[in-house]
Structures are given as C-alpha cells and as structure tokens.
HTML snippet that shows the backbone in 3Dmol.js (N, CA, C, O; Angstrom):
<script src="https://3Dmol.org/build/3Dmol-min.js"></script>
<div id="view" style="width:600px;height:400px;position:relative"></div>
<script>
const pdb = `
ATOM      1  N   UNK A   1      90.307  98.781 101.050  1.00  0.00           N
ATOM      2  CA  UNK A   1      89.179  99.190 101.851  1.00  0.00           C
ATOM      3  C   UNK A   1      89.647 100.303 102.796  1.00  0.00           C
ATOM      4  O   UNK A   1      90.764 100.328 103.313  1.00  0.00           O
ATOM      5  N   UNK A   2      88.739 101.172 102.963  1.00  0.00           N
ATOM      6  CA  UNK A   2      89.159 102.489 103.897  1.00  0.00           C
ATOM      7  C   UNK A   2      88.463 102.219 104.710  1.00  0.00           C
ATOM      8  O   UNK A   2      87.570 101.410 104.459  1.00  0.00           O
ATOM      9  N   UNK A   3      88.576 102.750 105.934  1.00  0.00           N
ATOM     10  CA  UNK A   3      88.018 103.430 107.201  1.00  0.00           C
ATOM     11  C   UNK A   3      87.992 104.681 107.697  1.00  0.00           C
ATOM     12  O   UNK A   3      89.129 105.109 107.893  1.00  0.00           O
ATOM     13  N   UNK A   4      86.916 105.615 108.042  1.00  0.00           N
ATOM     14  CA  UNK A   4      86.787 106.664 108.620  1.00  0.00           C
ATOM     15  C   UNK A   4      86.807 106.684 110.625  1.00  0.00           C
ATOM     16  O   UNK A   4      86.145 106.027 111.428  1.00  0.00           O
ATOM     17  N   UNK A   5      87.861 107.729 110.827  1.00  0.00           N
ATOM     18  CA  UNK A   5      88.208 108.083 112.199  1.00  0.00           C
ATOM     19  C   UNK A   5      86.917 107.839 112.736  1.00  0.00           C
ATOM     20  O   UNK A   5      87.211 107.420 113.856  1.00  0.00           O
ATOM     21  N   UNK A   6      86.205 107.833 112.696  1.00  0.00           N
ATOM     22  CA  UNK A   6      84.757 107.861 112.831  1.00  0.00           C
ATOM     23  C   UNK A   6      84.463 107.019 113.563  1.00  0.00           C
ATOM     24  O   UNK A   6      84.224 107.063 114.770  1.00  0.00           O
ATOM     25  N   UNK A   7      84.469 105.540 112.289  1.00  0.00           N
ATOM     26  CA  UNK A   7      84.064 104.349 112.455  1.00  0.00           C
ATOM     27  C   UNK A   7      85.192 103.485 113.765  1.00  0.00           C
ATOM     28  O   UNK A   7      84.930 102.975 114.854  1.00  0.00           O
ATOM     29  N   UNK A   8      86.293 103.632 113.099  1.00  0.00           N
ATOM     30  CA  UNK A   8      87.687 103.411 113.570  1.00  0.00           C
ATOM     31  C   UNK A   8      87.182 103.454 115.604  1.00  0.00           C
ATOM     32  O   UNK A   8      87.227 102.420 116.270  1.00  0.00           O
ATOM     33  N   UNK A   9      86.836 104.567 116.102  1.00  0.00           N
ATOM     34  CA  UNK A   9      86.691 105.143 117.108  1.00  0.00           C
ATOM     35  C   UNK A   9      85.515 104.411 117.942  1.00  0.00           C
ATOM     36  O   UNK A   9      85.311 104.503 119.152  1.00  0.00           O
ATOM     37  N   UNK A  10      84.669 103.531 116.818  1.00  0.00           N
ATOM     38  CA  UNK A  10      83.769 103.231 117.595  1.00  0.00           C
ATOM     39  C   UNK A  10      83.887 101.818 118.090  1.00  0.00           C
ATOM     40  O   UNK A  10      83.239 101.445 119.067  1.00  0.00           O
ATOM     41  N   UNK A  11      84.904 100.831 117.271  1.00  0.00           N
ATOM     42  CA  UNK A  11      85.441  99.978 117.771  1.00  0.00           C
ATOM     43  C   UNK A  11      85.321  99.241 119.053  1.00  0.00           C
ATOM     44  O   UNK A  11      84.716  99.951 119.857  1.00  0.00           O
ATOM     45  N   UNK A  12      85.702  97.946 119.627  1.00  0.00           N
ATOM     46  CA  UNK A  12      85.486  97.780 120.544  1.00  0.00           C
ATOM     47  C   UNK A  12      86.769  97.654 121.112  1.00  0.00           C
ATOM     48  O   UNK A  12      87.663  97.141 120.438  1.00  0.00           O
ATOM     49  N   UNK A  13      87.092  98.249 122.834  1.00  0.00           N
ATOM     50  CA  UNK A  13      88.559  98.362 122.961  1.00  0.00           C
ATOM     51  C   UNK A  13      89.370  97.340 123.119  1.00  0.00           C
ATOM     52  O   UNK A  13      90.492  97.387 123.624  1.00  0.00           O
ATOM     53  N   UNK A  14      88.826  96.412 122.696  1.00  0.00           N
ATOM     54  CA  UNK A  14      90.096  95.380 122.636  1.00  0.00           C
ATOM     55  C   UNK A  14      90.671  95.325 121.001  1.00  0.00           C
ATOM     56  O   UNK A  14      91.779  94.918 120.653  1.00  0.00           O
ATOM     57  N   UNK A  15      89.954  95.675 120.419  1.00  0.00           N
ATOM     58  CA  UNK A  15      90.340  95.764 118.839  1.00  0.00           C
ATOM     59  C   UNK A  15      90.784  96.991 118.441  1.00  0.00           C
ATOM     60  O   UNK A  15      91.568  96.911 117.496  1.00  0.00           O
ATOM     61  N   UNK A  16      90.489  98.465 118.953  1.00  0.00           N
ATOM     62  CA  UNK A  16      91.234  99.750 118.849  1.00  0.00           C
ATOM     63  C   UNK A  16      92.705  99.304 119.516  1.00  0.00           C
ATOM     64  O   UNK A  16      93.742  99.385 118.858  1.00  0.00           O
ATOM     65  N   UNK A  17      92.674  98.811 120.935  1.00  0.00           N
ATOM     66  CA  UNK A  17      93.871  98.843 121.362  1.00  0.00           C
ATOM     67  C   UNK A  17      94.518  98.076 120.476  1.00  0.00           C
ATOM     68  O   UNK A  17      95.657  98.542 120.439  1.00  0.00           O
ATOM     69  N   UNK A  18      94.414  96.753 119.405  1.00  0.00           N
ATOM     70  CA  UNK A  18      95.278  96.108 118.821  1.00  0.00           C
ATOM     71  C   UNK A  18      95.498  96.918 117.550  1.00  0.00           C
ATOM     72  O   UNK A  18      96.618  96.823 117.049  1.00  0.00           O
ATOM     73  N   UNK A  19      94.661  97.648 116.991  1.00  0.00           N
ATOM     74  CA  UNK A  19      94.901  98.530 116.095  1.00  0.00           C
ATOM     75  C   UNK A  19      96.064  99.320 116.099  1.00  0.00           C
ATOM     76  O   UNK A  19      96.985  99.454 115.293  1.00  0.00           O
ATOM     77  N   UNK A  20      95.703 100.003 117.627  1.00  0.00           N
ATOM     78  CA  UNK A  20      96.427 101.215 118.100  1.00  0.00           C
ATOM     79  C   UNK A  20      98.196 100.601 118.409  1.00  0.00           C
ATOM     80  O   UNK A  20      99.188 101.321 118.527  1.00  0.00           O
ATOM     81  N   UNK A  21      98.155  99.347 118.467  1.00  0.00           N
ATOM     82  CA  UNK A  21      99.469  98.493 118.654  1.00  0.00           C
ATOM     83  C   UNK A  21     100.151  98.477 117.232  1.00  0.00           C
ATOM     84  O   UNK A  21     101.272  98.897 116.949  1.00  0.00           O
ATOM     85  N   UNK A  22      99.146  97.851 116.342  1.00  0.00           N
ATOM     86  CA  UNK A  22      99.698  97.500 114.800  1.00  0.00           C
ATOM     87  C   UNK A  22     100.299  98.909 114.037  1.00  0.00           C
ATOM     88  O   UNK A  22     101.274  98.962 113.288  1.00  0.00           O
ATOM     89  N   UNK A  23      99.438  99.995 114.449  1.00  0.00           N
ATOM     90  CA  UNK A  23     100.007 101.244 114.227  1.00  0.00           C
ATOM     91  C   UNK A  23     101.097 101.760 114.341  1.00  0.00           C
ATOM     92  O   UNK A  23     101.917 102.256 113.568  1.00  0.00           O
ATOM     93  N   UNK A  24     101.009 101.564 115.574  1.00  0.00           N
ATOM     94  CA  UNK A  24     102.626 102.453 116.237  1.00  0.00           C
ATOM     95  C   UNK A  24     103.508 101.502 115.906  1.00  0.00           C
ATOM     96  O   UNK A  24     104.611 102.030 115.768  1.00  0.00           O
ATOM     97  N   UNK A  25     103.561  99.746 115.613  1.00  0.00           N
ATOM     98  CA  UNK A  25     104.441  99.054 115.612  1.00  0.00           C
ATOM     99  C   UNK A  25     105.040  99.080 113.791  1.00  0.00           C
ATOM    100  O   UNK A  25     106.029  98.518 113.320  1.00  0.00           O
ATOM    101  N   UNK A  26     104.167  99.816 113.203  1.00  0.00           N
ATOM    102  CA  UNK A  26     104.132 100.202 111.695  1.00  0.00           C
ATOM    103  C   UNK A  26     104.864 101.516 110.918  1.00  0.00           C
ATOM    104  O   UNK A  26     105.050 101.984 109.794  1.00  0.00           O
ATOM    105  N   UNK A  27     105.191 101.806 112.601  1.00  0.00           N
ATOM    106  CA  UNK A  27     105.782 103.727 112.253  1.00  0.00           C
ATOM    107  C   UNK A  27     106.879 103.186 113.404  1.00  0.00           C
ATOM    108  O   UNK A  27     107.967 103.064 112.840  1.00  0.00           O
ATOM    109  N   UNK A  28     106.937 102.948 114.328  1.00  0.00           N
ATOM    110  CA  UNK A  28     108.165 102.890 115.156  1.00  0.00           C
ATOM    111  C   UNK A  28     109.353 101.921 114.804  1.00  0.00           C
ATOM    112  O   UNK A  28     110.471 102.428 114.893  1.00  0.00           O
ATOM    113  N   UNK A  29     109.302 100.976 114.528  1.00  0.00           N
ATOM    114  CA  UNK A  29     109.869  99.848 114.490  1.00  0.00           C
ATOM    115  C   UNK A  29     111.024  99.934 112.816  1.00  0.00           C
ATOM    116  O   UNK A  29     110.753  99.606 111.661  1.00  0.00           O
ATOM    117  N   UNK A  30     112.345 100.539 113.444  1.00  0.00           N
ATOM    118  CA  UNK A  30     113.340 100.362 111.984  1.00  0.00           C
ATOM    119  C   UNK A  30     113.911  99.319 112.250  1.00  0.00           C
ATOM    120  O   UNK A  30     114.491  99.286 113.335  1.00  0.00           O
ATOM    121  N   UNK A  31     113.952  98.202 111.442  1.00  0.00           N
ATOM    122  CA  UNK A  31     114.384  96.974 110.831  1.00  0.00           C
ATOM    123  C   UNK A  31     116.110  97.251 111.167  1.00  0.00           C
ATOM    124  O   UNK A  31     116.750  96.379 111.754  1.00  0.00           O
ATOM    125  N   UNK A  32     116.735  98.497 110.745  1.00  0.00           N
ATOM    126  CA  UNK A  32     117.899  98.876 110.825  1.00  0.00           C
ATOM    127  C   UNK A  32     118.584  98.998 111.970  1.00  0.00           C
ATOM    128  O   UNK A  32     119.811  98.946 112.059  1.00  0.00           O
ATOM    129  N   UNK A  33     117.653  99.196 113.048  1.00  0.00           N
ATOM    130  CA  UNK A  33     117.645  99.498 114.591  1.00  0.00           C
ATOM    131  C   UNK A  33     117.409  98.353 115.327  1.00  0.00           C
ATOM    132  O   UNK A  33     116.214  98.093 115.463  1.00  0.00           O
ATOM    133  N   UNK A  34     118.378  97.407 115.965  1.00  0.00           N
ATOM    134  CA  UNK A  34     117.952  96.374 116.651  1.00  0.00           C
ATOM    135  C   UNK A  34     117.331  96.878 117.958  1.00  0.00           C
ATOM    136  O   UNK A  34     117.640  97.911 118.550  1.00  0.00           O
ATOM    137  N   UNK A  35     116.488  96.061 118.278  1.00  0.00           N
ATOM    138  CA  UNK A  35     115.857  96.550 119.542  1.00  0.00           C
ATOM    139  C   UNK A  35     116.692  96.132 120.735  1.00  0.00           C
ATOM    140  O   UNK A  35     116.657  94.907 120.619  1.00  0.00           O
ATOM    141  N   UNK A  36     117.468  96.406 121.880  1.00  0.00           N
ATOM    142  CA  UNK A  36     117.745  95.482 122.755  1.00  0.00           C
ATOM    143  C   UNK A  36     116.715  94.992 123.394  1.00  0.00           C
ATOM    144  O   UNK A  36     115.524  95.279 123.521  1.00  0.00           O
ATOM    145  N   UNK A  37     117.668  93.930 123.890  1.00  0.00           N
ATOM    146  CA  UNK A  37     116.710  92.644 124.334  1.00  0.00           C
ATOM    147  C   UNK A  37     115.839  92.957 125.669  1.00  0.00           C
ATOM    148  O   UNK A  37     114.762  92.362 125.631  1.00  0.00           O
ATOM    149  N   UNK A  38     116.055  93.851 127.010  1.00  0.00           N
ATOM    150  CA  UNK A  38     116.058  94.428 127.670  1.00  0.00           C
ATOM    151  C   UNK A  38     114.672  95.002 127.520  1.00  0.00           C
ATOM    152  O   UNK A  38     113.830  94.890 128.410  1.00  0.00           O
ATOM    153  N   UNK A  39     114.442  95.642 126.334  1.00  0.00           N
ATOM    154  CA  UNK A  39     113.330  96.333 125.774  1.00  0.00           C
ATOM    155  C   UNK A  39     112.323  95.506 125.310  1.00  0.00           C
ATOM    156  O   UNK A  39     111.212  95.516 125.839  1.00  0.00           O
ATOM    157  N   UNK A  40     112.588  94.819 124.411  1.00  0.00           N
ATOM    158  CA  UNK A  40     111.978  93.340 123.998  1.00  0.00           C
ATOM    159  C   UNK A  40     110.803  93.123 125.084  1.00  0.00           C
ATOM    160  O   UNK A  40     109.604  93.396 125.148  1.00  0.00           O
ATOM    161  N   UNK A  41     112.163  92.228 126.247  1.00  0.00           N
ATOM    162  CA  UNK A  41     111.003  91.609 127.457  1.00  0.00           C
ATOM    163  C   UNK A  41     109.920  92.844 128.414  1.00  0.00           C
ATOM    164  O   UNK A  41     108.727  92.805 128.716  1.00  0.00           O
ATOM    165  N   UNK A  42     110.702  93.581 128.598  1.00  0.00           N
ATOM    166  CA  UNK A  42     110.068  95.117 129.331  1.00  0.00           C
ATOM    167  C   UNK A  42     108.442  94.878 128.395  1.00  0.00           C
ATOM    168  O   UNK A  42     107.386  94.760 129.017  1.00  0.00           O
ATOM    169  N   UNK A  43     108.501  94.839 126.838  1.00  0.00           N
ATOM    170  CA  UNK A  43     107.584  95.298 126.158  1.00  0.00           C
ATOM    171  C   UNK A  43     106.319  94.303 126.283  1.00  0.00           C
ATOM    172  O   UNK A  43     105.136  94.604 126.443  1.00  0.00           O
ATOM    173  N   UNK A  44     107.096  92.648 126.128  1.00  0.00           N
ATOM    174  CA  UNK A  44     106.126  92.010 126.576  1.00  0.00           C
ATOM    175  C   UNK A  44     106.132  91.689 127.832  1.00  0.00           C
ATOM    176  O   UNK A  44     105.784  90.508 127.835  1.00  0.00           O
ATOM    177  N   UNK A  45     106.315  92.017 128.900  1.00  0.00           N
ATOM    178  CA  UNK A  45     105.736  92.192 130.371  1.00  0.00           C
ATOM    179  C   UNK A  45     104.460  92.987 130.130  1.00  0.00           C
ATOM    180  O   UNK A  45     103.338  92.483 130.122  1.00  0.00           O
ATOM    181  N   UNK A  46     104.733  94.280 129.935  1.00  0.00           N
ATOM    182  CA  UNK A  46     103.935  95.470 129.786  1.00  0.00           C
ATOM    183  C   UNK A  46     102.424  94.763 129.152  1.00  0.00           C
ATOM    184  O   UNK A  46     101.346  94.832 129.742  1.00  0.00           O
ATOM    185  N   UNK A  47     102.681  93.992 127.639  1.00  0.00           N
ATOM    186  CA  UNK A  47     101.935  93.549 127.209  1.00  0.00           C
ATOM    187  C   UNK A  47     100.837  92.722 127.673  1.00  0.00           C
ATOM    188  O   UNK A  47      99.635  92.954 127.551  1.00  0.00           O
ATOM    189  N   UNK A  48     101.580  91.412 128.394  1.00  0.00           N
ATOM    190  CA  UNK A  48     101.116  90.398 128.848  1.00  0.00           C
ATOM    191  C   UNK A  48      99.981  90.951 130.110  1.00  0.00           C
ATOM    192  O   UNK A  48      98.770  90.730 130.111  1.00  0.00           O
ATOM    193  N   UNK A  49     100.894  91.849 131.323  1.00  0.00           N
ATOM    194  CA  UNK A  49     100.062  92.267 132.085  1.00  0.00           C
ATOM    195  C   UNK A  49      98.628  93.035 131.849  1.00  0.00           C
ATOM    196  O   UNK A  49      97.612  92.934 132.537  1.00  0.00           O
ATOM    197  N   UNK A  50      98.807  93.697 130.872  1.00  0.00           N
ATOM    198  CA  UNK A  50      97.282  94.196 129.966  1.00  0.00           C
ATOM    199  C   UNK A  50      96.662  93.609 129.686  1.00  0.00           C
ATOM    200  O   UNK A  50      95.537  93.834 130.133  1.00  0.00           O
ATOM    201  N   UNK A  51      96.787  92.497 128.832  1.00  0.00           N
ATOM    202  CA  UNK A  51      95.802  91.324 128.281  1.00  0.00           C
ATOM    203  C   UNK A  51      95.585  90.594 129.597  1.00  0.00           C
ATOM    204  O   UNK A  51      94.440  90.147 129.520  1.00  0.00           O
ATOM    205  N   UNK A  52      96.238  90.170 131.041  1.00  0.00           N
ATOM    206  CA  UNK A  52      96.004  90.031 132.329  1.00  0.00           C
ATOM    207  C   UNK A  52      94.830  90.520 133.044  1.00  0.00           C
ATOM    208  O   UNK A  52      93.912  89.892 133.572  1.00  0.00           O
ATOM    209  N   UNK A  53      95.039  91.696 132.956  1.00  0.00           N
ATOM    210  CA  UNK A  53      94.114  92.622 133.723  1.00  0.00           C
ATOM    211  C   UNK A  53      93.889  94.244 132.903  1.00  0.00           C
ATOM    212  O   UNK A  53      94.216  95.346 133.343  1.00  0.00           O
ATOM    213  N   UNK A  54      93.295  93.946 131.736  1.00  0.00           N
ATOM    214  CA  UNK A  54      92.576  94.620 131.154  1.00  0.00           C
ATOM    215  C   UNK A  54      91.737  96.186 131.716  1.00  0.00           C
ATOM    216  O   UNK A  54      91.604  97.256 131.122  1.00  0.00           O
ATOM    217  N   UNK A  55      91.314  95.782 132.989  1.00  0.00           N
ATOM    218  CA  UNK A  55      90.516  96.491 133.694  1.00  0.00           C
ATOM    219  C   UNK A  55      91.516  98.108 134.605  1.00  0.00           C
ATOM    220  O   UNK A  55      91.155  99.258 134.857  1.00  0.00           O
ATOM    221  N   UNK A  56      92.967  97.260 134.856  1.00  0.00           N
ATOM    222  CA  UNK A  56      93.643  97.784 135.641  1.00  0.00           C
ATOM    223  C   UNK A  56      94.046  99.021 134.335  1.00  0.00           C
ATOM    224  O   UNK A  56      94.886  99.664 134.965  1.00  0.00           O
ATOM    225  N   UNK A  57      93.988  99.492 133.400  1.00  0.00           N
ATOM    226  CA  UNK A  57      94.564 100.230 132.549  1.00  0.00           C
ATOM    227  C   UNK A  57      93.914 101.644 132.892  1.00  0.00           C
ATOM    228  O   UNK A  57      92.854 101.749 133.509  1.00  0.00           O
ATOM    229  N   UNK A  58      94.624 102.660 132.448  1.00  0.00           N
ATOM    230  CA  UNK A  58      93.879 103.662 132.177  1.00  0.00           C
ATOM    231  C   UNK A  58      93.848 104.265 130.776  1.00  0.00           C
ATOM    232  O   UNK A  58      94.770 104.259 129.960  1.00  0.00           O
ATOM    233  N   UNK A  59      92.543 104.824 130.630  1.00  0.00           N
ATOM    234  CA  UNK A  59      92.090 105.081 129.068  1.00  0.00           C
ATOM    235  C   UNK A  59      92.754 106.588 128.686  1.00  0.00           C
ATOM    236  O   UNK A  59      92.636 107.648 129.300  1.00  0.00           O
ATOM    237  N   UNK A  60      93.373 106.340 127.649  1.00  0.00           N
ATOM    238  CA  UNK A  60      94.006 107.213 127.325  1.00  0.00           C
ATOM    239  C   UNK A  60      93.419 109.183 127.064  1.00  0.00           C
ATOM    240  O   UNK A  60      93.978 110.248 126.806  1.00  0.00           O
ATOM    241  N   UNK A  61      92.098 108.731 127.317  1.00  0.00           N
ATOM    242  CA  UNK A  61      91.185 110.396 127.428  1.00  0.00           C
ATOM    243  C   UNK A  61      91.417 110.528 128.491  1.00  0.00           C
ATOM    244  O   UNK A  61      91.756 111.684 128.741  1.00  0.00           O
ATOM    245  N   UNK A  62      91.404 109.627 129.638  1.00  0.00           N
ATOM    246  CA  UNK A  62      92.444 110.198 131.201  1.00  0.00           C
ATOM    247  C   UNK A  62      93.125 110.333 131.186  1.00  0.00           C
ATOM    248  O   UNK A  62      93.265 111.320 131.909  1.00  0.00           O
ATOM    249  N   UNK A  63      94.153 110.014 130.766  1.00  0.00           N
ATOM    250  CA  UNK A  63      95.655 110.164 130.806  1.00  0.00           C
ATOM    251  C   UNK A  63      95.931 111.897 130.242  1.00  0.00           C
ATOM    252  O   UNK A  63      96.537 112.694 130.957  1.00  0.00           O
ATOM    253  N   UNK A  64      95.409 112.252 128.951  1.00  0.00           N
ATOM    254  CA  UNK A  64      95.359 112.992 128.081  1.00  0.00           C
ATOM    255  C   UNK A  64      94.916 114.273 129.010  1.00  0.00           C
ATOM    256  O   UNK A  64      95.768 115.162 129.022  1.00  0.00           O
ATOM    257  N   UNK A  65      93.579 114.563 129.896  1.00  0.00           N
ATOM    258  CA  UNK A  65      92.868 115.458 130.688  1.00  0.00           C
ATOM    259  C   UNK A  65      93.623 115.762 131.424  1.00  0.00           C
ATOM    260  O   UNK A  65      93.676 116.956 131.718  1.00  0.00           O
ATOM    261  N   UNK A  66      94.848 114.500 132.257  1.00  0.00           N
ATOM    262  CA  UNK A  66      95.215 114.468 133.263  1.00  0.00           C
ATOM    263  C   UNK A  66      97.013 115.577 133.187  1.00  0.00           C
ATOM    264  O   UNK A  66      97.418 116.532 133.849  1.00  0.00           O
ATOM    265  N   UNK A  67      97.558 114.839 132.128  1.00  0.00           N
ATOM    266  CA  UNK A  67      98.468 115.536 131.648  1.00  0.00           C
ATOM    267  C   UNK A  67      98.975 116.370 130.854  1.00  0.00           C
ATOM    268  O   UNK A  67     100.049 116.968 130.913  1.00  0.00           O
ATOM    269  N   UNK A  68      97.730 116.402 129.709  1.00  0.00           N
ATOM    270  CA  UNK A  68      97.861 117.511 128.252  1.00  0.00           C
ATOM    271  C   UNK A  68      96.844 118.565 128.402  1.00  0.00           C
ATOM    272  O   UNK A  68      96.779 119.350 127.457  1.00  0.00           O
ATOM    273  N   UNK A  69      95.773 118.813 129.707  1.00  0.00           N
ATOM    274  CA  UNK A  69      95.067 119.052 129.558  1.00  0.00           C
ATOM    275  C   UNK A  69      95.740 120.937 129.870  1.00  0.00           C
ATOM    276  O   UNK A  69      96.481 121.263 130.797  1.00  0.00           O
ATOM    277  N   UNK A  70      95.242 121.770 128.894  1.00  0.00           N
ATOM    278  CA  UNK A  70      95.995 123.444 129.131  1.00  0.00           C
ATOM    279  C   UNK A  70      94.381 124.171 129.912  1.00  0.00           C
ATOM    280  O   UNK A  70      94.347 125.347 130.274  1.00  0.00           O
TER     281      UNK A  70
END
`;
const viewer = $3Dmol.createViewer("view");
viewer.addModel(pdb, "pdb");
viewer.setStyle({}, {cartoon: {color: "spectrum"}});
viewer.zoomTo();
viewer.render();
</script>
C-alpha cells in the first residue's frame, strides 16, 4: 500500500510525529554502530518528556522559519 505526501501530511500529529520517529529510526540506526548508553537514556528522556507535555513542543514549520528561513 502507498501513500501520497499529501495524505501523509494531513495526519494527525500524534501519528505524523510517530511516523516521523519510525522514519528516521529506519535510516539512522546501523545495527553495526552500538549506540552508547548515554545516548540511549538522553533519547528516551527527550521522548518521554514529549509524550508528557505534548503541548510544550515546537512545530517544526517554526523551527524551520525560525532558523532555515533565507
């Protein structure tokens, strides 16, 4: 089954953001490369506090305006 950027986009953000997780964890992550552990917990702190307070985040079209914007 496919999906178009389209559809993908219209998502609701708790399911883009898990998308947007399964993604990067699908391209980043070499099996060959242990992660230290250090990184590990850092990652789920980071994590946990999001699913916490959801609200406190900023959306990445801010982030993007704020810092990529030419």
């Amino acid at each position: 089954m496919s999906y178009s950027k389209k559809e993908l986009l219209k998502l609701p953000l708790e399911e883009r953001r898990e998308l947007a997780s399964d993604l990067l964890d699908s391209i980043l992550v070499d099996e060959s490369q242990p992660i230290a552990e250090w990184k590990k917990e850092l990652i789920t702190e980071r994590i946990n506090l999001d699913k916490a307070n959801p609200a406190n985040g900023t959306e990445w079209a801010e982030l993007r305006k704020k810092y990529f914007a030419q």
